[in-house]
C-alpha positions as CSV (number, residue, x, y, z in Angstrom):
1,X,-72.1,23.4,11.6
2,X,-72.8,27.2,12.5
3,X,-75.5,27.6,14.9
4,X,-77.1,30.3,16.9
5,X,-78.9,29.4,19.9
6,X,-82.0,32.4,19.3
7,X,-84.6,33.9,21.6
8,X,-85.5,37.0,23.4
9,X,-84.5,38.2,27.2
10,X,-85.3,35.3,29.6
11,X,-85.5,32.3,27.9
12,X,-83.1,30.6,28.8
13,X,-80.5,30.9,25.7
14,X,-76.9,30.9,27.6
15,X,-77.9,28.1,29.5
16,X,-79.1,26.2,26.7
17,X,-76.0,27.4,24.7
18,X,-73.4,26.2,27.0
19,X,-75.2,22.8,27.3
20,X,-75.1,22.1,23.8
21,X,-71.8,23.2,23.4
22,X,-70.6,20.5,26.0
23,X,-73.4,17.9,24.4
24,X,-71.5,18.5,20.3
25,X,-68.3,19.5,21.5
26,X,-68.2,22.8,19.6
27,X,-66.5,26.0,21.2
28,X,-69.3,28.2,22.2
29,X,-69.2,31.9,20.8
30,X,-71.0,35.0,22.9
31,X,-70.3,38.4,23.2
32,X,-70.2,40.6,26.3
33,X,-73.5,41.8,28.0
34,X,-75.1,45.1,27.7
35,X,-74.0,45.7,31.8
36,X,-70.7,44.4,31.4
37,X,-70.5,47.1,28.8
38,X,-71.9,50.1,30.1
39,X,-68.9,51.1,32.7
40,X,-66.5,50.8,30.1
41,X,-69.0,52.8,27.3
42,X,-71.9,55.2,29.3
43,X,-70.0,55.1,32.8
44,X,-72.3,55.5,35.5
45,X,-75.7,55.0,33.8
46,X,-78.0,51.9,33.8
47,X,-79.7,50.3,30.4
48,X,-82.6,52.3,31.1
49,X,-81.4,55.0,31.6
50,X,-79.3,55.1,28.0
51,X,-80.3,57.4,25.3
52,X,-81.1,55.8,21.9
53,X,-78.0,57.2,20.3
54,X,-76.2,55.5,23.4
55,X,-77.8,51.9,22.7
56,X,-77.0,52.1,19.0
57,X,-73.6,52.8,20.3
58,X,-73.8,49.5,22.4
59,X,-75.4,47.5,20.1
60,X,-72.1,48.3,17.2
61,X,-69.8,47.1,20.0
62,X,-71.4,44.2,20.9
63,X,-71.7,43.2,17.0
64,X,-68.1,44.2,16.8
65,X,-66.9,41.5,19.4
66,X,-69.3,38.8,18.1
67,X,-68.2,39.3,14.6
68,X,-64.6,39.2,16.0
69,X,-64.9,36.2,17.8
70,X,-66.9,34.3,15.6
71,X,-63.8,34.9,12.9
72,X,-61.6,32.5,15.2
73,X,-63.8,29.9,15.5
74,X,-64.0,28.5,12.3
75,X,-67.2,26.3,10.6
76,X,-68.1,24.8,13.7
77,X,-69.4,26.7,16.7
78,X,-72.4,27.1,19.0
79,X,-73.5,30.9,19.0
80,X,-75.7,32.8,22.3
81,X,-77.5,34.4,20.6
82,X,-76.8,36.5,16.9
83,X,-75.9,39.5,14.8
84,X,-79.6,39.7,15.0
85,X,-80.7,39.7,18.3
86,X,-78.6,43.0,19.3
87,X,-80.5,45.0,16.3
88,X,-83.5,43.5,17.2
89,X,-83.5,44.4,20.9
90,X,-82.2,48.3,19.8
91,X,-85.2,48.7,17.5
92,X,-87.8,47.5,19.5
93,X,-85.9,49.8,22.7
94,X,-85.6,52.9,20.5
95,X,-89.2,52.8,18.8
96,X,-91.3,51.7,21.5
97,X,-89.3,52.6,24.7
98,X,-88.1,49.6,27.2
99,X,-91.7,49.5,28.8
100,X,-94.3,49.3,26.0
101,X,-97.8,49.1,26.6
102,X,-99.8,46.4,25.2
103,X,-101.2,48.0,22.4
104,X,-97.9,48.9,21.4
105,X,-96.6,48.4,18.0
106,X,-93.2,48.8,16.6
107,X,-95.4,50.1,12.9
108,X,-98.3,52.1,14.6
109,X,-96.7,53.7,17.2
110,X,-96.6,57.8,16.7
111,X,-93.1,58.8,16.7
112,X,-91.4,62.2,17.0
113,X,-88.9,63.4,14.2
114,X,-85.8,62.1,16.2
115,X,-87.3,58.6,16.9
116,X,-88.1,58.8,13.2
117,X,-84.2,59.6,12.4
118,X,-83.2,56.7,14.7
119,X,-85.5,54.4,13.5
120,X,-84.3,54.9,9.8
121,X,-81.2,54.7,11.5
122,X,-81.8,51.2,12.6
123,X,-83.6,49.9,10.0
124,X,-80.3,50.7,7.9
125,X,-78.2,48.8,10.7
126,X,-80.3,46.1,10.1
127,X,-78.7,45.6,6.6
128,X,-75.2,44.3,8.3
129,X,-77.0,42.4,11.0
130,X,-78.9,40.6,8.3
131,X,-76.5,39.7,6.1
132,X,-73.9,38.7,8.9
133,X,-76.4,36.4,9.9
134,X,-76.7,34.7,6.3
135,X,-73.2,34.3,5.8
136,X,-72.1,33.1,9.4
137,X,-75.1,30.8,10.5
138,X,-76.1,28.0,9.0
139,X,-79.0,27.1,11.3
140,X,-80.7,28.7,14.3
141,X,-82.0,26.8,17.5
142,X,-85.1,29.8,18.7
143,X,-86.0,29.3,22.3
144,X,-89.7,30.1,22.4
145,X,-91.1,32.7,25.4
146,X,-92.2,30.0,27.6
147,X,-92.6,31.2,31.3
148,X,-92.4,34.4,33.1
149,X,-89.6,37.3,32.7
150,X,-87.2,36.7,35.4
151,X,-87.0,39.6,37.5
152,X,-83.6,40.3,38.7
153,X,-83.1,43.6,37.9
154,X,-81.2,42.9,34.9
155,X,-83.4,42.3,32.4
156,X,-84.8,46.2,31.8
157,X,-88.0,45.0,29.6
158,X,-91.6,44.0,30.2
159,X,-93.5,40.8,28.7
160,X,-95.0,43.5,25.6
161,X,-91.2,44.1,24.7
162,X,-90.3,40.1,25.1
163,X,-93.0,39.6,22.6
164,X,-92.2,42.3,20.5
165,X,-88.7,41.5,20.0
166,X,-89.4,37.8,20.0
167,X,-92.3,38.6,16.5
168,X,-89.5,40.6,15.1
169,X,-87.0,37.8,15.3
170,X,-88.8,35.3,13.9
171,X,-90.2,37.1,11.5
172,X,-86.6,38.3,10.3
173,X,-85.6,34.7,10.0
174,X,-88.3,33.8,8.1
175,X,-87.6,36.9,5.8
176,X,-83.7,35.5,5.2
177,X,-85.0,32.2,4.5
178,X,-82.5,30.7,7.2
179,X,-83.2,27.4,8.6
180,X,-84.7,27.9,12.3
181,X,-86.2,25.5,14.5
182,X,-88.2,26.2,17.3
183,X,-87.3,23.9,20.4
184,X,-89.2,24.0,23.7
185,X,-89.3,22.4,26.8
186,X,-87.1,22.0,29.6
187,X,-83.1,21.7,28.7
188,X,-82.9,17.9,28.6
189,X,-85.8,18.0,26.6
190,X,-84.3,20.5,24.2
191,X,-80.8,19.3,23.8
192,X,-83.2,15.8,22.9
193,X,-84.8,18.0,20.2
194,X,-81.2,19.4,18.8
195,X,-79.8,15.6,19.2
196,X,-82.6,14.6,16.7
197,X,-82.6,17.5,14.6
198,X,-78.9,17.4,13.9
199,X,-78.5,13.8,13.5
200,X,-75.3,13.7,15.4
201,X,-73.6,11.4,18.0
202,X,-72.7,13.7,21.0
203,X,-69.5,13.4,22.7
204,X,-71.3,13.5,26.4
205,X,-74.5,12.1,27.5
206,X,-77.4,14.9,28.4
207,X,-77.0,15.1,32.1
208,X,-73.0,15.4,31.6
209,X,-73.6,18.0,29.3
210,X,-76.0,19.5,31.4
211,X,-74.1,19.6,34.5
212,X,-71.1,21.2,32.8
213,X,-73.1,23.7,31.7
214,X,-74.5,24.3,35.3
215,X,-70.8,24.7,36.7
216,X,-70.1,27.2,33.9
217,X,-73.5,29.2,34.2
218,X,-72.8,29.7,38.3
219,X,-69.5,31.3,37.4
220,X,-70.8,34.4,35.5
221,X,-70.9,37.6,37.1
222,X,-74.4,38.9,37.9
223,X,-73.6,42.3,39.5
224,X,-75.6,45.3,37.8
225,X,-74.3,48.3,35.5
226,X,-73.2,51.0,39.0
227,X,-72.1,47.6,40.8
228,X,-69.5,47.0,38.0
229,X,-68.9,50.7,37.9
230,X,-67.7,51.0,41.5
231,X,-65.6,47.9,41.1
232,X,-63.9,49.8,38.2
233,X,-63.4,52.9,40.5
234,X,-62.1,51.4,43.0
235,X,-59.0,49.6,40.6
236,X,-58.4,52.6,39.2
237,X,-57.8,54.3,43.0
């Protein structure tokens, strides 16, 4: 079983996907963050500050390395997130900036000719993206926008562009006719929910998977974009 744990910025995905990769037993799949790739790929800038042709850049490597990894792993993984979810965050950022006001659409919205370029641009990047996602999911687990956007200064959106990309998401889904369940709720309560939707004996209780999952979520690195980028300065002196 192929399955992509699905939602928008602050919902709680790589927490929920590391869980139910301890609670199944499958190897989990994720690619590397926007800020762990900006020193190597726009040194010295921060999301926000990235042009658009800079996050269409970012958002073929990322695809590149999730493609890549998902290669070695088989039919049976847990996924953070999709093929989808990097187009979907560039074409919501590109058309409608990282701030959008509330009356903001991604179809109304007057654009200039360049953001008109880059959103044909996107919408023909959205071709791969859609059909990786048919080939190499065969369900997807969306995490629903249930409580505020955490802010931690590494999330560069507001809760219009949450929602926007979230719509855009679903609606794609629904579009490629791929089986998607929407599971809520705290994380016992939705590894519960993926226990009863998969029909499957897990190979850990809920709190053992849980508590892994903990342990491995403490150990990322949450240091920003110029953070990383002075560590990278510094090895190289």
């Amino acid at each position: 079983m192929r399955i992509a744990i699905s939602g928008t910025y602050s919902v709680g995905k790589t927490l929920t996907t590391m869980a139910v990769s301890h609670l199944l037993g499958l190897p989990r799949s994720a690619a590397m963050t926007m800020r762990e790739l900006l020193p190597i790929s726009v040194p010295g800038k921060t999301l926000e500050e990235c042009t658009a042709a800079e996050i269409i850049m970012l958002i073929m490597r990322r695809n590149q390395e999730r493609a890549v990894n998902e290669s070695h792993l088989g039919q049976n993984f847990v996924s953070d997130g999709s093929s989808l979810h990097e187009w979907c965050y560039g074409t919501v950022r590109v058309l409608v900036g990282i701030n959008p006001s509330a009356q903001q659409t991604i179809d109304e919205i007057n654009r200039s000719s360049d953001m008109s370029f880059y959103g044909e641009v996107l919408k023909q990047m959205g071709v791969p993206a859609k059909q990786h996602a048919v080939a190499s999911y065969d369900m997807f687990i969306h995490l629903p926008i249930e409580f505020p956007l955490v802010e931690d200064g590494h999330r560069p959106v507001n809760e219009r562009f949450r929602s926007l990309a979230n719509d855009l998401l679903l609606g794609t889904l629904e579009e490629l006719k791929i089986p998607c369940h929407v599971v809520g709720g705290t994380v016992p309560q939705r590894l519960t929910k993926v226990l009863d939707l998969l029909d499957v004996t897990p190979v850990m209780s809920i709190e053992e998977a849980i508590a892994l999952a903990q342990a491995d979520y403490a150990k990322i690195d949450t240091s920003s974009e110029i953070e990383r980028q002075t560590a990278v300065l510094a090895k190289v002196r």
